[in-house]
C-alpha positions in Angstrom: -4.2 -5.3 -27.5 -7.6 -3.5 -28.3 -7.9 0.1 -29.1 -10.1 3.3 -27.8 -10.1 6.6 -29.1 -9.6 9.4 -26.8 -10.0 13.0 -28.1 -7.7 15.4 -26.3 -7.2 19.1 -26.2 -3.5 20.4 -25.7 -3.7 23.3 -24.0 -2.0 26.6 -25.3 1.0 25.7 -21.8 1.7 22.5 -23.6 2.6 23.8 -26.8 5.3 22.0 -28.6 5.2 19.2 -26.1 4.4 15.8 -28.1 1.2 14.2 -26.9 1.4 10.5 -24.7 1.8 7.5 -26.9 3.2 4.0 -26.0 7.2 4.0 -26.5 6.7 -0.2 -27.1 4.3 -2.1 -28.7 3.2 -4.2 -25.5 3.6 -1.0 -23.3 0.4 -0.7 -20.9 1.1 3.1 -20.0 2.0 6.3 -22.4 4.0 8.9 -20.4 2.6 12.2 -19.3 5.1 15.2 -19.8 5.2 18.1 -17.5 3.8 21.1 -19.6 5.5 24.0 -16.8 6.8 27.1 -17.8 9.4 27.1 -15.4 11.7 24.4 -13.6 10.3 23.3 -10.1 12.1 22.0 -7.1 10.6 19.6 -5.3 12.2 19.5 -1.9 12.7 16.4 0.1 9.1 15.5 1.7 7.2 17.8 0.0 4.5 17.7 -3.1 3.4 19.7 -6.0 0.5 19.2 -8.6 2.2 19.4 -12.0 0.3 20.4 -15.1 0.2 17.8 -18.5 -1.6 20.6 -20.4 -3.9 18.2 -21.7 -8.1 17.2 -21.2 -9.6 14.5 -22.7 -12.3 12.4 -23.0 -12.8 9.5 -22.6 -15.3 6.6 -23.8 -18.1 5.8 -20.8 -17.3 3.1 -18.5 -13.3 3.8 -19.3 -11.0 5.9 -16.7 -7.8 6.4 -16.9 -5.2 5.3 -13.9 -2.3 8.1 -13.5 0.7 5.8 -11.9 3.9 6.5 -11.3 7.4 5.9 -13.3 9.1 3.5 -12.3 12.5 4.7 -13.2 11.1 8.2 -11.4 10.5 6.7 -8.4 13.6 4.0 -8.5 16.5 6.6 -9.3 14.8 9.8 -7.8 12.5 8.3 -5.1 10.3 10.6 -6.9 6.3 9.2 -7.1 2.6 9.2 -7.4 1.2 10.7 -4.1 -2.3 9.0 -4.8 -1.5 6.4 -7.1 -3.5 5.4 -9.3 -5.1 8.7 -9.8 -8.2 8.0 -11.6 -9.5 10.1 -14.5 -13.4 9.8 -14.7 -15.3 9.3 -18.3 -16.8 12.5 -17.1 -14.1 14.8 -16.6 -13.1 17.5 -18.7 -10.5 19.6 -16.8 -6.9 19.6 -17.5 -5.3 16.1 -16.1 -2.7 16.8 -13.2 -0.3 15.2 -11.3 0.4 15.1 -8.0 4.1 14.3 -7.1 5.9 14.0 -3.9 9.4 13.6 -3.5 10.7 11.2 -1.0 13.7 11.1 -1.6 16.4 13.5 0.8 17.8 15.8 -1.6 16.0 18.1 -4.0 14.6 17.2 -7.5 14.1 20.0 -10.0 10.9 19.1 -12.8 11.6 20.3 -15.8 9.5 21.3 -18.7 8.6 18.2 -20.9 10.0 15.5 -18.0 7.9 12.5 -18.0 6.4 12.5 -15.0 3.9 9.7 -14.8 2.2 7.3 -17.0 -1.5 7.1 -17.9 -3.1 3.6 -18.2 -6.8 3.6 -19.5 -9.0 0.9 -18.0 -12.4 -0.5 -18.7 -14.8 0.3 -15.3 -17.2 -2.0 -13.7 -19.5 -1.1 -11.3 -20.9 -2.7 -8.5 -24.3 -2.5 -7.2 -24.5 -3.0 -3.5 -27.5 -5.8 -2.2 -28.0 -5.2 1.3 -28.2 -9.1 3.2 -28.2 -11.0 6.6 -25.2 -12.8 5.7 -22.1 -13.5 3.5 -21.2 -16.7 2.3 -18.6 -18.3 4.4 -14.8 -18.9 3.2 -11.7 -20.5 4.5 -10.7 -17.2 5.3 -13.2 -15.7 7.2 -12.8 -12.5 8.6 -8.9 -12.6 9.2 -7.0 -9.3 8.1 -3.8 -8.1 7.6 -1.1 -10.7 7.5 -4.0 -13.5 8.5 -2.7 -15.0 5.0 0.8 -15.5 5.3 2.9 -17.7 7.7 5.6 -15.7 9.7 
């Protein structure tokens, strides 16, 4: 696995919270801790933006993808309302994370809960050519569920 450095700024709310790393050596995501002051309950249905008191930045063409936890979102029903979140290269602000609870009971966040993980990814961008035509396929123009068979 290749390497990138990312400088990052702990803000004075996430004092005394460790900063992300990868808990396994072929882990894709480090997990981003909830840097609140005070517990929040997330009732059934609803959504908060949580603060990870942290900004970075990161390495042109990279972004990082904010994604849910899986054993969040498997035990607690708990995710990633617009997951992936994207960090832009560009972007100095403090990273946030909006969580929604989908679950039917309330779930209390509290301080230093992982509560999402932050995958950086290489960016490619596309340049759009304006034509007549695009080349044909076997698929065509057939949409959603034109692919599968029942």
């Amino acid at each position: 696995m290749s390497s990138i450095k990312i400088s990052v700024v702990q803000l004075p709310h996430a004092t005394g919270l460790e900063l992300p790393f990868y808990a396994t050596e072929g882990a894709a995501g480090m997990d981003l801790k909830a840097a609140i002051s005070e517990p929040i309950t997330l009732k059934p249905m609803a959504r908060v933006m949580v603060e990870t008191g942290l900004s970075i930045a990161l390495p042109q063409d990279y972004e990082a993808q904010i994604r849910p936890r899986s054993g969040l979102a498997a035990k607690n029903g708990v995710t990633v309302l617009n997951t992936p979140g994207t960090v832009d290269c560009d972007y100095r602000g403090e990273i946030k994370v909006i969580l929604i609870n989908l679950s039917e009971e309330d779930f209390v966040i509290q301080r230093g809960e992982r509560i999402a993980q932050m995958v950086l990814a290489p960016v490619t961008k596309g340049v759009f050519e304006l034509t007549d035509n695009l080349p044909e396929t076997s698929r065509g123009d057939g949409g959603f569920g034109s692919t599968g068979k029942g």
